[in-house]
N, C-alpha and C positions, 0 to 999 in steps of 0.2 A: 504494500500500500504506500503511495506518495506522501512522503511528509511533508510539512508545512508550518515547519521551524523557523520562518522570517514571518508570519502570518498574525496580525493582530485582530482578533472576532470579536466586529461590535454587534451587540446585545441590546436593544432595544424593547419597550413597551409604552405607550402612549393608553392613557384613559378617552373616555368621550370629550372631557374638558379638553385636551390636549397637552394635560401634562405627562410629564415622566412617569413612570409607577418601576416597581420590581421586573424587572426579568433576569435574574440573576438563573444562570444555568442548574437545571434538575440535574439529579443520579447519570440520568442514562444519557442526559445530551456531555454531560460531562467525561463520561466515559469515551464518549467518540470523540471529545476533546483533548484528552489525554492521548488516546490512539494515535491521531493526527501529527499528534509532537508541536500542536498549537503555541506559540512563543509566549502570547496576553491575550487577555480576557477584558476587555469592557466591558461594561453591563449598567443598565441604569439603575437607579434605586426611588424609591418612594419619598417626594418631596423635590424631584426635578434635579437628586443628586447621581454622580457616576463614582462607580467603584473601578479599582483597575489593577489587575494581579494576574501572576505566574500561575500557569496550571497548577505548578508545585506548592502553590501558598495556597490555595481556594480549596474548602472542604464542602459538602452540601451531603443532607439526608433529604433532600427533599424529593417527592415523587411529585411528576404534573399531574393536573387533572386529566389530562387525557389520557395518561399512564394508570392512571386510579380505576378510569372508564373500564379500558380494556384490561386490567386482572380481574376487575368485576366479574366483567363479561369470560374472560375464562375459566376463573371459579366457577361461575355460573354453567357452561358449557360439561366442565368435568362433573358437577353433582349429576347431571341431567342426563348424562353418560350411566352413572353409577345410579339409581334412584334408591333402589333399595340396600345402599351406603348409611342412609341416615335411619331408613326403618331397622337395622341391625345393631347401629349406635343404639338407639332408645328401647329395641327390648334387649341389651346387654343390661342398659342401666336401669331397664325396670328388672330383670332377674338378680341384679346386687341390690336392688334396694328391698326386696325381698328375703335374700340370705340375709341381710341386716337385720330386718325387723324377727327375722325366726333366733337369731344367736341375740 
């Protein structure tokens, strides 16, 4: 893959007023940032300010929303694969709470 070691990634988010807001790079865009060999990171911040660092300074847990979306939705997909996954869960723990009440 081509690196991109002289490369500075401006990061951008505007509100409906037209100011600046957060878009400080999630997990996974960050991860393809790091791959890259990306040099800096601009990125704006809330309040019309910018931040500005080395892949190697910039930490983040944050997942996007649309990242959020889509484990949903694969979660969602795996249960709906498996259905009677959850009806084995709940008579597992209706038969221990059974042995419970007998001991």
């Amino acid at each position: 893959m081509r690196q991109f070691k002289n490369i500075v990634l401006y990061v951008v988010r505007r509100d409906a007023c037209g100011k600046f807001t957060n878009s400080a790079p999630c997990m996974n865009c960050f991860k393809v940032i790091s791959e890259l060999n990306i040099k800096k990171i601009v990125y704006s911040m809330d309040g019309n300010e910018f931040n500005m660092c080395k892949p190697c300074e910039y930490e983040t847990k944050h997942v996007s929303v649309g990242n959020r979306i889509l484990l949903n939705e694969l979660n969602s997909m795996k249960e709906n694969r498996n259905p009677n996954k959850k009806k084995l869960n709940k008579n597992k723990k209706k038969k221990l709470n059974k042995n419970k009440k007998k001991n």
